[in-house]
C-alpha positions in Angstrom: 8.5 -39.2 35.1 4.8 -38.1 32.9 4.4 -34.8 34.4 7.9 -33.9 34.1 7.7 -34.9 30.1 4.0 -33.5 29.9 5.9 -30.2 30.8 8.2 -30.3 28.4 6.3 -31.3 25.3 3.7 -28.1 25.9 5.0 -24.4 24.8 5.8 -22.8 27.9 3.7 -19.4 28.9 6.9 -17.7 27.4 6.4 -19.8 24.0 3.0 -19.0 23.9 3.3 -15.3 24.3 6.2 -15.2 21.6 3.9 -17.3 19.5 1.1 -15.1 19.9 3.7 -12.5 19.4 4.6 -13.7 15.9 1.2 -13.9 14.5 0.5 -10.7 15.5 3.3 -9.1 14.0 2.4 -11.0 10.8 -0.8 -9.8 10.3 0.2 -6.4 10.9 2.9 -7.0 8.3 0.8 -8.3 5.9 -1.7 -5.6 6.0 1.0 -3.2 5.5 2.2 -4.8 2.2 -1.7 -5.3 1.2 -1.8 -1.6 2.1 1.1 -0.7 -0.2 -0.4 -2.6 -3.1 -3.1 -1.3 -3.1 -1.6 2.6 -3.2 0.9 1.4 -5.7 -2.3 0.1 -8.3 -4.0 3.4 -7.5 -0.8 5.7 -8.3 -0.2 3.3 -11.5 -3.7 4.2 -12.7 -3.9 8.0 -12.0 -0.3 8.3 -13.7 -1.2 5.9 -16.9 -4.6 8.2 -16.9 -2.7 11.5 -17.2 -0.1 10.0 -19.6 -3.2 9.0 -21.7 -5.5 12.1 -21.6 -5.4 14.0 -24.5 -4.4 18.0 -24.3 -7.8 19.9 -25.8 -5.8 22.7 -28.6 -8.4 25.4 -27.9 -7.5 25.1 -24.0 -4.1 26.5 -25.1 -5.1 29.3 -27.4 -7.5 30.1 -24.2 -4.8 30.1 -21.6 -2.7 32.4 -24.5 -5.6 34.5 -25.0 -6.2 35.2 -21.1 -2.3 36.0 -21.0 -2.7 38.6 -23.8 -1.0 36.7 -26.0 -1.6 36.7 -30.1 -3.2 33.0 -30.9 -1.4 29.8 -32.5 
């Protein structure tokens, strides 16, 4: 009657390999939303640092002088 409990109290090779399943999958997932974090900071900062650079007035009467354009 032990070796026939003994059996049933360990994971089965099936149990295992779903188990090992599992973790796997996790890690993968939690890599991918590590992943996605870590794009999601860089986009924040390049779009905060264009909203935040300053436009330089004598690049635009440049850009209007190369167009043939009379100046501001």
């Amino acid at each position: 009657m032990t070796t026939a409990t003994l059996r049933l109290v360990g994971p089965t090779a099936f149990e295992r390999m779903l188990q090992h399943l599992a973790r796997t999958l996790s890690r993968h997932v939690e890599r991918r939303i590590a992943h996605r974090a870590r794009r999601r900071e860089i986009t924040l900062d390049l779009l905060r640092e264009q909203q935040t650079r300053r436009h330089d007035p004598s690049a635009v009467d440049h850009a209007l002088a190369q167009l043939g354009l009379p100046r501001r």
